[in-house]
DRENDRENKOL-761343 format. One record per atom (N, C-alpha, C, CB): residue number from 1; residue in three letters; chain; atom name; x, y, z. Coordinates in nm, 3 decimals, always signed. Glycine has a CB too. Example, Ala and Ser with C-alpha at 12.3 -4.5 7.8 and 13.67 -1.06 7.14 Angstrom:
2
TILO	1	ala	A	N	+1.319	-0.569	+0.780
TILO	1	ala	A	CA	+1.230	-0.450	+0.780
TILO	1	ala	A	C	+1.320	-0.330	+0.780
TILO	1	ala	A	CB	+1.131	-0.447	+0.905
TILO	2	ser	A	N	+1.285	-0.225	+0.708
TILO	2	ser	A	CA	+1.367	-0.106	+0.714
TILO	2	ser	A	C	+1.290	+0.003	+0.787
TILO	2	ser	A	CB	+1.408	-0.060	+0.572
This chain:
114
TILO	1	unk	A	N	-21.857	-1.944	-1.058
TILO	1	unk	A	CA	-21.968	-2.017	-1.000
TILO	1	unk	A	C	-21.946	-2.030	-0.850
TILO	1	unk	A	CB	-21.984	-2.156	-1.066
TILO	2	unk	A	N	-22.036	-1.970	-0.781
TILO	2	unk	A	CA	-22.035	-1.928	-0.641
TILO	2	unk	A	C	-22.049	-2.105	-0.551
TILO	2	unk	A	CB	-22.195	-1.796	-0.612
TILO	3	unk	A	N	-22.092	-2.203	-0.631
TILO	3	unk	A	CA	-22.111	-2.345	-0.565
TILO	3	unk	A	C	-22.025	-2.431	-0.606
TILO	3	unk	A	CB	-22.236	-2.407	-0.585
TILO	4	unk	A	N	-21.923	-2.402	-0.713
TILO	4	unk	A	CA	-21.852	-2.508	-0.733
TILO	4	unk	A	C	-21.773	-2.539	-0.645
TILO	4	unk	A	CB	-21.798	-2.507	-0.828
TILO	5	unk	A	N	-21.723	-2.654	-0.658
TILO	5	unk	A	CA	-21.643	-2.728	-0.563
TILO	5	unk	A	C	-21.492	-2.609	-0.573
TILO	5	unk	A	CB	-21.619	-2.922	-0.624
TILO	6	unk	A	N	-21.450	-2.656	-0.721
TILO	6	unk	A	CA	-21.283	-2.601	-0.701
TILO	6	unk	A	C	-21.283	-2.495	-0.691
TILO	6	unk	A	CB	-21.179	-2.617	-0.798
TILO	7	unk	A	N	-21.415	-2.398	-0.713
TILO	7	unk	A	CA	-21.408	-2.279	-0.702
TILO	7	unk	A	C	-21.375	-2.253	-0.583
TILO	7	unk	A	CB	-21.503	-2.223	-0.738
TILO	8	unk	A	N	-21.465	-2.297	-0.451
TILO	8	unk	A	CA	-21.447	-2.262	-0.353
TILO	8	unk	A	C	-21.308	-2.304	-0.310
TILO	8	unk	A	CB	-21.546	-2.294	-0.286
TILO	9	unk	A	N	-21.194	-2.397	-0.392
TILO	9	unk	A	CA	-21.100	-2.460	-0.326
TILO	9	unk	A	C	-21.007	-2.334	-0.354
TILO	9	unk	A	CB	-21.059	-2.614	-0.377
TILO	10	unk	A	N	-21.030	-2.300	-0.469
TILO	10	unk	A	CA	-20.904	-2.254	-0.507
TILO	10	unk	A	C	-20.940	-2.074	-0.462
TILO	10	unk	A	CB	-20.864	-2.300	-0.694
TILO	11	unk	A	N	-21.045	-2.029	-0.434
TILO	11	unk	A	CA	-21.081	-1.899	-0.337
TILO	11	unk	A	C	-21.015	-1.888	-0.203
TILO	11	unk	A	CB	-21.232	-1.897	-0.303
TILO	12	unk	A	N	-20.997	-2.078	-0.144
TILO	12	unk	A	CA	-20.896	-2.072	-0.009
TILO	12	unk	A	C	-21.030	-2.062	+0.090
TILO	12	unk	A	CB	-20.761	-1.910	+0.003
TILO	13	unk	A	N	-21.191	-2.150	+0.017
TILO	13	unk	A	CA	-21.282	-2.163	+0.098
TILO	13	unk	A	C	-21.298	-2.287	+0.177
TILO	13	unk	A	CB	-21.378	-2.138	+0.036
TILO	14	unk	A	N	-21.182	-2.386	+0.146
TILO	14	unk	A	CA	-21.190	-2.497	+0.230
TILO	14	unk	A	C	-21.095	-2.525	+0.297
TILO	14	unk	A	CB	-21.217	-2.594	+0.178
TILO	15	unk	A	N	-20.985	-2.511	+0.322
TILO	15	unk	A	CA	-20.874	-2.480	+0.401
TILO	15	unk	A	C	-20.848	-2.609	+0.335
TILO	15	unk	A	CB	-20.873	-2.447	+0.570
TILO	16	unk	A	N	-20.773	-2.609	+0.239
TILO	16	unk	A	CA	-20.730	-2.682	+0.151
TILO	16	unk	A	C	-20.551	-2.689	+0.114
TILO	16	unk	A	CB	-20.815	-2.636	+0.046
TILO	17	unk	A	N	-20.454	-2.716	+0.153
TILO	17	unk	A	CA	-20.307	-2.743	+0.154
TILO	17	unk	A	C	-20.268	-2.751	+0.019
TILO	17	unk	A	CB	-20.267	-2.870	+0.228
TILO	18	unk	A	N	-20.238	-2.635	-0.038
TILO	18	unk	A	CA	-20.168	-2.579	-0.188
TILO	18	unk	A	C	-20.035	-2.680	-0.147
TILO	18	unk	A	CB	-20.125	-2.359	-0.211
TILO	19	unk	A	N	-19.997	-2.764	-0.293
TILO	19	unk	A	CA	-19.840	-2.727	-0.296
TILO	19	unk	A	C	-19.800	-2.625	-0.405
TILO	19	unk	A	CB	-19.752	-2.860	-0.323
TILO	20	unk	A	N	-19.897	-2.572	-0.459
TILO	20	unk	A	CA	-19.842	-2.452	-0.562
TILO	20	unk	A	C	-19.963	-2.346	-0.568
TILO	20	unk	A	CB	-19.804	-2.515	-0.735
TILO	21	unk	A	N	-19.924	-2.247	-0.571
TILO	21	unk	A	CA	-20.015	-2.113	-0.570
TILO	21	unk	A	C	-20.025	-1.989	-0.615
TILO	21	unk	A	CB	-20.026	-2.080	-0.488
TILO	22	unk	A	N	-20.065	-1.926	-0.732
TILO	22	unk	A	CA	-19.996	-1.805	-0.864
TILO	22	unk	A	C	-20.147	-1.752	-0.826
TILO	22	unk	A	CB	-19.944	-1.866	-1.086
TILO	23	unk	A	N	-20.128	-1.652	-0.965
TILO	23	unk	A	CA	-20.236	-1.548	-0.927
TILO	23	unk	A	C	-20.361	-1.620	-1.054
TILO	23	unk	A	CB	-20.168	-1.342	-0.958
TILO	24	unk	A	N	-20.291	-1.711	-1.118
TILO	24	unk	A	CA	-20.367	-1.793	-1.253
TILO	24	unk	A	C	-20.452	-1.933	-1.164
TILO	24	unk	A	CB	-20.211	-1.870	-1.399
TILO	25	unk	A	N	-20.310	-2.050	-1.131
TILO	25	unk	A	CA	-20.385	-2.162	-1.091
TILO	25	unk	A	C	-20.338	-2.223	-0.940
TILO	25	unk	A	CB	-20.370	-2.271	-1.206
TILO	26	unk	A	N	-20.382	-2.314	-0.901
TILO	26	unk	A	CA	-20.387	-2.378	-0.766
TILO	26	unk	A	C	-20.350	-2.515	-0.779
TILO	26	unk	A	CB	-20.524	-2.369	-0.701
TILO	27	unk	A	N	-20.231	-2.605	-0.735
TILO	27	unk	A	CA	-20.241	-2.715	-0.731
TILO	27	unk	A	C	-20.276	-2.774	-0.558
TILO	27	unk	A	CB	-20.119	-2.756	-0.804
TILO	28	unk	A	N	-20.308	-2.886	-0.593
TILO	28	unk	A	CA	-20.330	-2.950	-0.431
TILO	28	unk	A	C	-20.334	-3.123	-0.477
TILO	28	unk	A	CB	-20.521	-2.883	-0.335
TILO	29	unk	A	N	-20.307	-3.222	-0.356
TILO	29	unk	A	CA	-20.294	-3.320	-0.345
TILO	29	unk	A	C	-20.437	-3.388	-0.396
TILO	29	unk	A	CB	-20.244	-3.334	-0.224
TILO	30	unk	A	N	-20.492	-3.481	-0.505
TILO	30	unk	A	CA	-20.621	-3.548	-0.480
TILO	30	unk	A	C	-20.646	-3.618	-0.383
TILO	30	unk	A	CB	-20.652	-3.617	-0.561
TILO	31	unk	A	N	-20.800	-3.602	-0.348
TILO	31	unk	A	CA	-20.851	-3.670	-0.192
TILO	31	unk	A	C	-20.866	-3.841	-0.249
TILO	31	unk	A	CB	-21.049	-3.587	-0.118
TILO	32	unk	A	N	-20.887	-3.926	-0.378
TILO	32	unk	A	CA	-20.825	-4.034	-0.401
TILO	32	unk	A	C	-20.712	-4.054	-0.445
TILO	32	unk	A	CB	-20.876	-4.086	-0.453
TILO	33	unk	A	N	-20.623	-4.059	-0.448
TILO	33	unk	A	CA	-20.481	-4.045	-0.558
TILO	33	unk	A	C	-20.507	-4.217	-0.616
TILO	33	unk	A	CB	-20.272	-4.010	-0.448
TILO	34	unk	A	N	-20.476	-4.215	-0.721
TILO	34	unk	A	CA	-20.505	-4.325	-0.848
TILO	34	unk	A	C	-20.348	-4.357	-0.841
TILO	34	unk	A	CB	-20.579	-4.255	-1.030
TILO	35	unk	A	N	-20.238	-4.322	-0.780
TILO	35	unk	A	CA	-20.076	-4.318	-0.774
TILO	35	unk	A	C	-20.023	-4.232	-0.690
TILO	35	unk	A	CB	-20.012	-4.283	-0.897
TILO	36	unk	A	N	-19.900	-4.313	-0.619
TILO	36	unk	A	CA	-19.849	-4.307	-0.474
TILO	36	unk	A	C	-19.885	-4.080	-0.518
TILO	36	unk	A	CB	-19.607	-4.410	-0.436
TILO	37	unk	A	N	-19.802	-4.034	-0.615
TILO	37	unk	A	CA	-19.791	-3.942	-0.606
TILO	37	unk	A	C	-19.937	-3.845	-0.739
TILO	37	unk	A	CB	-19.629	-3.943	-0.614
TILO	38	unk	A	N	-20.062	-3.781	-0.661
TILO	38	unk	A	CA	-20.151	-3.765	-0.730
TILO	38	unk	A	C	-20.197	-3.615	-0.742
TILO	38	unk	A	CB	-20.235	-3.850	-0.689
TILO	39	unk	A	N	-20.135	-3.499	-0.801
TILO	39	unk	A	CA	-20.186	-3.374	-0.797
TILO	39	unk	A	C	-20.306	-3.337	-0.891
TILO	39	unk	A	CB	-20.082	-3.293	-0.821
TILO	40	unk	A	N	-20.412	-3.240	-0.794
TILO	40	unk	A	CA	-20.449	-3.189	-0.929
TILO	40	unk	A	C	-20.374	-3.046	-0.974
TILO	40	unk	A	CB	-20.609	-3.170	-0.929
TILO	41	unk	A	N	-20.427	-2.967	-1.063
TILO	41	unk	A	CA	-20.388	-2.837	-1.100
TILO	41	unk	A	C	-20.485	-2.821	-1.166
TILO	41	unk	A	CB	-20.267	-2.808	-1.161
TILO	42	unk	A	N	-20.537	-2.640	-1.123
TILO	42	unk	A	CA	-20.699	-2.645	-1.172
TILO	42	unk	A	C	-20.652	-2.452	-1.177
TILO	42	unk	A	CB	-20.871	-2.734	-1.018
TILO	43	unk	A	N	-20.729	-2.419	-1.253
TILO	43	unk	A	CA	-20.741	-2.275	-1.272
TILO	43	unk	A	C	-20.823	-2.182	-1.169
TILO	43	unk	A	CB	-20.800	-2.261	-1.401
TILO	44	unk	A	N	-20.831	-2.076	-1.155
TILO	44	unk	A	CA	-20.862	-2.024	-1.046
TILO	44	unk	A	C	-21.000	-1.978	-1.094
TILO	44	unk	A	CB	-20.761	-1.924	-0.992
TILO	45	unk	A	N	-20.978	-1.926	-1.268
TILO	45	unk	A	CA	-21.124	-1.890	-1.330
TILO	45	unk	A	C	-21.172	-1.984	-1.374
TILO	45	unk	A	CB	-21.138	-1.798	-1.432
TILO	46	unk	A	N	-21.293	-2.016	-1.369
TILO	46	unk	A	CA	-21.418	-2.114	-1.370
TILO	46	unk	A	C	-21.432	-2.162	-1.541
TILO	46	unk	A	CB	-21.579	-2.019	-1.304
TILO	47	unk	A	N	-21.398	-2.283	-1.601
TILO	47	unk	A	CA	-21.392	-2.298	-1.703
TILO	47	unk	A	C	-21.468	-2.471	-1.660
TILO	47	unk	A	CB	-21.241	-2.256	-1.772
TILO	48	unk	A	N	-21.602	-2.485	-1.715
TILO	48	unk	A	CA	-21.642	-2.610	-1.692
TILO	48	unk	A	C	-21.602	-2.710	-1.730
TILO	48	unk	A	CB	-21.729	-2.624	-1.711
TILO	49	unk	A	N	-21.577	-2.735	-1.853
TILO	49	unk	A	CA	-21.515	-2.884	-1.964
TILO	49	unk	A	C	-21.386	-2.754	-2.059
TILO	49	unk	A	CB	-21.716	-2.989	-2.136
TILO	50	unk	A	N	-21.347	-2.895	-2.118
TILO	50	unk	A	CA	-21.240	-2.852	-2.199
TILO	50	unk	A	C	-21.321	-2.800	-2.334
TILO	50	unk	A	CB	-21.126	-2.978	-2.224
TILO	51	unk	A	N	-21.448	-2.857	-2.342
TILO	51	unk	A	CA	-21.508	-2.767	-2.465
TILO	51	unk	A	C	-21.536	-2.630	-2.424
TILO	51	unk	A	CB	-21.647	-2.823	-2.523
TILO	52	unk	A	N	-21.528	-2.563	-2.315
TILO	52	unk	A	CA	-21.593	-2.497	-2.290
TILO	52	unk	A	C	-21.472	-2.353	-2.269
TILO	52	unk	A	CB	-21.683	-2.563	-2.185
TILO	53	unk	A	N	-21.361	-2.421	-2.338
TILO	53	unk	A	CA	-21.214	-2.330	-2.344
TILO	53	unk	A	C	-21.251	-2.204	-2.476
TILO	53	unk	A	CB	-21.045	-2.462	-2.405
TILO	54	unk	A	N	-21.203	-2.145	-2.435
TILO	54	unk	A	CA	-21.201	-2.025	-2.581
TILO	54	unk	A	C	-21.011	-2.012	-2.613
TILO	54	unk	A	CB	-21.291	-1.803	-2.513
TILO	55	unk	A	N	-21.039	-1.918	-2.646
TILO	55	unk	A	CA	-20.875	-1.897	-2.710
TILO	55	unk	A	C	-20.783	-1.802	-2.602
TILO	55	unk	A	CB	-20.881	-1.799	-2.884
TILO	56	unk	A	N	-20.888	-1.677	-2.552
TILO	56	unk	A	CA	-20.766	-1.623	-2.397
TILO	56	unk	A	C	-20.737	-1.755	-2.315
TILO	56	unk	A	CB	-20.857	-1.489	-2.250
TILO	57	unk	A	N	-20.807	-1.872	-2.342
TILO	57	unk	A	CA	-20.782	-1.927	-2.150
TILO	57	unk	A	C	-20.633	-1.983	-2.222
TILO	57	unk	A	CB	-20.935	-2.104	-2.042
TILO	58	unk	A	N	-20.616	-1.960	-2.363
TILO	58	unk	A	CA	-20.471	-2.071	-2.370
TILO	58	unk	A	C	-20.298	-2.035	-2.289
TILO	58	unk	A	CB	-20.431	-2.078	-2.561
TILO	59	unk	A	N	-20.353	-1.924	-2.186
TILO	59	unk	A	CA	-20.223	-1.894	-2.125
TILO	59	unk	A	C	-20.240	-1.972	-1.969
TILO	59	unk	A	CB	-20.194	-1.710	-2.117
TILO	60	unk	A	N	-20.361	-1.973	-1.939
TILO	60	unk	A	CA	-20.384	-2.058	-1.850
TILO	60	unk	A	C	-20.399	-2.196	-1.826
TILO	60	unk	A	CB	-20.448	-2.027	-1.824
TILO	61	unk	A	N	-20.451	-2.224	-1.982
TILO	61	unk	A	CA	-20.428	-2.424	-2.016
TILO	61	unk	A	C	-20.237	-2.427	-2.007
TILO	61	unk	A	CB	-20.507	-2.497	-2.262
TILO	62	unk	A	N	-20.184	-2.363	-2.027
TILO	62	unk	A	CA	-20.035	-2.371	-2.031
TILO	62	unk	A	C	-19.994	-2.350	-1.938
TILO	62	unk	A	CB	-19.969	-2.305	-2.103
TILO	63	unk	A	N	-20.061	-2.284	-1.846
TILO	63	unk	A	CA	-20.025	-2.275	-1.690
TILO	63	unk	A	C	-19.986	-2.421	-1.590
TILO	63	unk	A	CB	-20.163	-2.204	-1.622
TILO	64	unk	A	N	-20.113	-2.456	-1.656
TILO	64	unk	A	CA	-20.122	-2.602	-1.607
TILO	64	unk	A	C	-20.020	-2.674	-1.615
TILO	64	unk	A	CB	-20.210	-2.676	-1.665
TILO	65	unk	A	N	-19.985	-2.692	-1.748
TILO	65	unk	A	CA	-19.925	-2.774	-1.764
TILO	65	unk	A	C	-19.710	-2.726	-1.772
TILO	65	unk	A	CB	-20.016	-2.830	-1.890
TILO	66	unk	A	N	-19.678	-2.608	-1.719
TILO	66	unk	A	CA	-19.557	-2.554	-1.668
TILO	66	unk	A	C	-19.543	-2.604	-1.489
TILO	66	unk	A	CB	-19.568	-2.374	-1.697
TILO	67	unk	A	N	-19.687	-2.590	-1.483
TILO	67	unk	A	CA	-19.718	-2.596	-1.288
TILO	67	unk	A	C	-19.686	-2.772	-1.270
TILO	67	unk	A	CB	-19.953	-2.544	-1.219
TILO	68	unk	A	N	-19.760	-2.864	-1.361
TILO	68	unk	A	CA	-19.736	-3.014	-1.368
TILO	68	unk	A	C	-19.549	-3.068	-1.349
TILO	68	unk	A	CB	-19.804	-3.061	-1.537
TILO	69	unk	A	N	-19.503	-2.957	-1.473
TILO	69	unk	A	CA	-19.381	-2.958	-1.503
TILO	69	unk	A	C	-19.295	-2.933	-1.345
TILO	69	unk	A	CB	-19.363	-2.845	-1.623
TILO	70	unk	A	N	-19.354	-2.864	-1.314
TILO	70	unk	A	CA	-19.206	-2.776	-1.220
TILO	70	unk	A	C	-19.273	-2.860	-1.069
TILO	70	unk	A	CB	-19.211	-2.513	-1.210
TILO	71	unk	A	N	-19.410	-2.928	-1.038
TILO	71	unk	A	CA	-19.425	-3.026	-0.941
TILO	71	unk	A	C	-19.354	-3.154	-0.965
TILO	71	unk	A	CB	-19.559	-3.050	-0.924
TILO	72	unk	A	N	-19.347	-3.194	-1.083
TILO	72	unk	A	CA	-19.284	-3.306	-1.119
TILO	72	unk	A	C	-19.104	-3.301	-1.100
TILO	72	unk	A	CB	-19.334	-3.328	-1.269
TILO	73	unk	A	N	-19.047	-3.191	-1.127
TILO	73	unk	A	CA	-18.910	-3.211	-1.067
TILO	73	unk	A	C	-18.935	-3.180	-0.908
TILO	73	unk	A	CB	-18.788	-3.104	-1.142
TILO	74	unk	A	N	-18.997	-3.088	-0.815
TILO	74	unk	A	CA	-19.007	-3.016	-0.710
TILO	74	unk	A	C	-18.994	-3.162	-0.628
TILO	74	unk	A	CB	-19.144	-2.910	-0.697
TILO	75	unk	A	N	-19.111	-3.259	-0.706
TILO	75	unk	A	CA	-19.109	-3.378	-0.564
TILO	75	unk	A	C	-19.054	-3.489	-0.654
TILO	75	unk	A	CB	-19.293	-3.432	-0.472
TILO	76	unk	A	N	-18.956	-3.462	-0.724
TILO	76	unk	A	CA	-18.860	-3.547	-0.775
TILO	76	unk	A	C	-18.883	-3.690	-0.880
TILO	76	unk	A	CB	-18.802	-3.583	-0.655
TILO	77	unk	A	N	-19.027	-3.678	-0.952
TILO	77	unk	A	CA	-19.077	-3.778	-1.081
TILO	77	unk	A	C	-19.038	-3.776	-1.208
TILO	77	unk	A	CB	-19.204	-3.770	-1.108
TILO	78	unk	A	N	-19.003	-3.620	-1.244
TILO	78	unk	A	CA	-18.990	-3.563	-1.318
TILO	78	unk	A	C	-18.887	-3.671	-1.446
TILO	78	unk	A	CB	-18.949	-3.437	-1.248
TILO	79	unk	A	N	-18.752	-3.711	-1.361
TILO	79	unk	A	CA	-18.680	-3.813	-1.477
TILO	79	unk	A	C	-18.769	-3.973	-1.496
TILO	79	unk	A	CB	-18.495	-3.853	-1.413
TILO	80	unk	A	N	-18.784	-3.980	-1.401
TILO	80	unk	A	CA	-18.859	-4.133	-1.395
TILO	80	unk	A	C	-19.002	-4.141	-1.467
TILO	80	unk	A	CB	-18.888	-4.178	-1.230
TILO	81	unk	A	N	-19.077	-3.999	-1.510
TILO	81	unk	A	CA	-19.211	-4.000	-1.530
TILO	81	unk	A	C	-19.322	-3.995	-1.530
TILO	81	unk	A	CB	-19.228	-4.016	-1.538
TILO	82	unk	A	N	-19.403	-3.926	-1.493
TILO	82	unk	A	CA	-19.572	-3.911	-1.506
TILO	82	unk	A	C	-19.635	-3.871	-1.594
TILO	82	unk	A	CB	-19.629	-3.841	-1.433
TILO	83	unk	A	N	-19.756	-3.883	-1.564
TILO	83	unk	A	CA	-19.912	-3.852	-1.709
TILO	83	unk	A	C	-19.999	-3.744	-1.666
TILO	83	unk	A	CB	-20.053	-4.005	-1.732
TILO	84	unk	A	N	-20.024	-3.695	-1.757
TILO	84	unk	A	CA	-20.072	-3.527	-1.694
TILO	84	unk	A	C	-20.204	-3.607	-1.809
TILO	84	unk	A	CB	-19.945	-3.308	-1.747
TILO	85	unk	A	N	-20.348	-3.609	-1.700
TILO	85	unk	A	CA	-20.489	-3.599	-1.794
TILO	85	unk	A	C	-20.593	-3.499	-1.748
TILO	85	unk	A	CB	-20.571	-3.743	-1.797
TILO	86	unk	A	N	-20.627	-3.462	-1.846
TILO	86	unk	A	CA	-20.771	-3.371	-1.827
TILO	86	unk	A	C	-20.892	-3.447	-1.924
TILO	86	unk	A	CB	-20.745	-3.183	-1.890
TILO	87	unk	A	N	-20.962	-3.473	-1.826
TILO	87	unk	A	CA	-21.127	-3.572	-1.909
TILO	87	unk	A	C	-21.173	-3.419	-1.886
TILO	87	unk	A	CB	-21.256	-3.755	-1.796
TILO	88	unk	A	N	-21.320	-3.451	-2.005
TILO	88	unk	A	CA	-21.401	-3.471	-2.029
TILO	88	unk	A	C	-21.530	-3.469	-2.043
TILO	88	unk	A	CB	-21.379	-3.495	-2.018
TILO	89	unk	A	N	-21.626	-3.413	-1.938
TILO	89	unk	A	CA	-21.760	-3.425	-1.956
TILO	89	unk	A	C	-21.781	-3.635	-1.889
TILO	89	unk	A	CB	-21.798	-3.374	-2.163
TILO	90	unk	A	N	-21.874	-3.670	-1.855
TILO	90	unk	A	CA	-21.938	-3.801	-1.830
TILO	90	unk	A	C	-21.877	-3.920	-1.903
TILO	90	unk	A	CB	-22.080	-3.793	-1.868
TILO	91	unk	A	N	-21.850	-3.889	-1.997
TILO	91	unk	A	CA	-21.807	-4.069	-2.048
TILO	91	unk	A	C	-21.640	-4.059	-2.049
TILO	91	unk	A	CB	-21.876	-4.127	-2.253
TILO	92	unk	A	N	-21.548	-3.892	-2.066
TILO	92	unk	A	CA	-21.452	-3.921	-2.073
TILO	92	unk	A	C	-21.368	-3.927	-1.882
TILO	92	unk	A	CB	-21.410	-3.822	-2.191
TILO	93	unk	A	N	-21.497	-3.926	-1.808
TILO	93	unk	A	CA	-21.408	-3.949	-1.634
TILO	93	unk	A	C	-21.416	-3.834	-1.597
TILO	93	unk	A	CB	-21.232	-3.998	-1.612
TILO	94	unk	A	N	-21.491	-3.715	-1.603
TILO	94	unk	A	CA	-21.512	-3.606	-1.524
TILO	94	unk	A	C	-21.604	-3.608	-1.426
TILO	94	unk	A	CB	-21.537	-3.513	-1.590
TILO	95	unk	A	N	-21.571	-3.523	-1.320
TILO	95	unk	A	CA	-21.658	-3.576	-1.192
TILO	95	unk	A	C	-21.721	-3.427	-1.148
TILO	95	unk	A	CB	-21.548	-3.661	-1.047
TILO	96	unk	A	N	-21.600	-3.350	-1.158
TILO	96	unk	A	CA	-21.603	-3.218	-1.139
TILO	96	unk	A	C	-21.577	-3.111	-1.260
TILO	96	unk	A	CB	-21.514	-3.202	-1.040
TILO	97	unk	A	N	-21.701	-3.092	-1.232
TILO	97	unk	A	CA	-21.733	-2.977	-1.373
TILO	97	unk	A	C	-21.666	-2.847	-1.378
TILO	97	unk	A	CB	-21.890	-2.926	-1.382
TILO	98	unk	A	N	-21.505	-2.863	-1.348
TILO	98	unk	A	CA	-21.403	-2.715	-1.303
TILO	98	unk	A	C	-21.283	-2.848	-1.427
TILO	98	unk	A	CB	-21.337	-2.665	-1.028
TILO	99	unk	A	N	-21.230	-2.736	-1.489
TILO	99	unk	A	CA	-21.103	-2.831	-1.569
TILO	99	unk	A	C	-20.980	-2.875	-1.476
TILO	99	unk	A	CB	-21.027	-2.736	-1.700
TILO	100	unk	A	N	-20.977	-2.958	-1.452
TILO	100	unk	A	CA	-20.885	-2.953	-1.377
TILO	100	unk	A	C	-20.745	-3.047	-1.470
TILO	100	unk	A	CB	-20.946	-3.009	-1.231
TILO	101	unk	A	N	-20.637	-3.067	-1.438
TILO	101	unk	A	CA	-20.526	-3.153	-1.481
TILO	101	unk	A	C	-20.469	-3.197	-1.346
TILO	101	unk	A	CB	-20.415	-3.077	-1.579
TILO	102	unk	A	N	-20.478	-3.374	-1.402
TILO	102	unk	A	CA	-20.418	-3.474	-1.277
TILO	102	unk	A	C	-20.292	-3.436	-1.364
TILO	102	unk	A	CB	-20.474	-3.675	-1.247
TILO	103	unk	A	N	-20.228	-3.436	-1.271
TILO	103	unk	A	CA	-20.080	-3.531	-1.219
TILO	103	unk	A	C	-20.051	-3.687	-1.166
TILO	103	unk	A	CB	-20.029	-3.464	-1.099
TILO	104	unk	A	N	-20.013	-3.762	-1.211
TILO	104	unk	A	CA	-20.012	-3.854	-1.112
TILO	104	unk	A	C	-19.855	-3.910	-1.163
TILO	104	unk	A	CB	-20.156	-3.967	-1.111
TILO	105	unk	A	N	-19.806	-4.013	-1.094
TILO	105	unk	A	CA	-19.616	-4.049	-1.111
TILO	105	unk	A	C	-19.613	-4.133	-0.972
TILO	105	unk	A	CB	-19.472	-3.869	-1.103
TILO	106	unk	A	N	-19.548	-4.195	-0.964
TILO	106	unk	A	CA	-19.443	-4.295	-0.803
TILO	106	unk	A	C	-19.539	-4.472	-0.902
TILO	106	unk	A	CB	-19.555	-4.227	-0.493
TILO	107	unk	A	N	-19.555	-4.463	-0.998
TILO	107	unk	A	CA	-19.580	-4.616	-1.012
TILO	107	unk	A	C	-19.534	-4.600	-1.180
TILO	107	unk	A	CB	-19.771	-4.683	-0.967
TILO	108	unk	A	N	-19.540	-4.757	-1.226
TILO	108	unk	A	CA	-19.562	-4.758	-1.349
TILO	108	unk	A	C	-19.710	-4.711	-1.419
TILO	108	unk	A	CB	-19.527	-4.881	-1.374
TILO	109	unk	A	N	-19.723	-4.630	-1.515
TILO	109	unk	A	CA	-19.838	-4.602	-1.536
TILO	109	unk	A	C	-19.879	-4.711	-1.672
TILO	109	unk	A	CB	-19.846	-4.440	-1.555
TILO	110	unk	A	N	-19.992	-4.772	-1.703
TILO	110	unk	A	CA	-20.047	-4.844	-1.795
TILO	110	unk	A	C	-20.076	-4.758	-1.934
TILO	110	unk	A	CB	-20.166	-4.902	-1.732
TILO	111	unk	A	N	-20.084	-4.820	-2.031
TILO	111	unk	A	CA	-20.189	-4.801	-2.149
TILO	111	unk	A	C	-20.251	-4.881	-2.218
TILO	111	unk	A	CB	-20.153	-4.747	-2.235
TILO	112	unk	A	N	-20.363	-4.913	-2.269
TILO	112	unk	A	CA	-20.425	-4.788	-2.241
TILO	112	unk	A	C	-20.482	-4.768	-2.100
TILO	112	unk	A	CB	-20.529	-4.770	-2.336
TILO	113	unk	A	N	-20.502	-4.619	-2.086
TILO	113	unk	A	CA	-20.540	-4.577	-1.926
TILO	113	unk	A	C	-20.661	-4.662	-1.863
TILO	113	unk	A	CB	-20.592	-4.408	-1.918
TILO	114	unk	A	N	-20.777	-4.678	-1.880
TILO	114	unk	A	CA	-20.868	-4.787	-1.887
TILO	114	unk	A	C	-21.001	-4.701	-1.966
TILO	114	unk	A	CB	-20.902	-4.859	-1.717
């Protein structure tokens, strides 16, 4: 999708500051962070909601979540802890219709999330 937001992020159309970068996905800092330390990690091919996954993207949903892994020791949360979420569609907290997976870690995290 030639207008999406992450599309254009992760094309390298907004001059946007990767801390991680493969030929699959893109992580970068969120412009609110919800916790001191807030990544997203988003795929490079255009997948709108998590319903909207088939069965190839499952090397790339795993991408995600190896890329979460290896940011989480890189900036040092990794023993202490973080929550890796992907919403949803409208009621489950999606804003942006690209899948993306937060990262977030540097606080205590709550449950339930709200």
């Amino acid at each position: 999708m030639s207008d999406c937001l992450f599309c254009k992020i992760s094309r390298g159309e907004l001059n946007t500051s990767f801390v991680y970068q493969d030929d699959k996905v893109v992580a970068f800092r969120d412009l609110s962070p919800q916790a001191p330390e807030h990544f997203l990690v988003i795929p490079k091919k255009h997948i709108a909601t998590t319903n909207d996954l088939q069965p190839e993207d499952a090397p790339v949903v795993g991408q995600l979540l190896l890329v979460a892994a290896q940011l989480a020791s890189e900036y040092g949360f990794a023993e202490a802890g973080y929550r890796n979420v992907l919403n949803c569609n409208q009621d489950g907290g999606q804003s942006v219709y690209h899948i993306h997976l937060h990262v977030l870690a540097g606080r205590s995290l709550l449950w339930p999330p709200g």
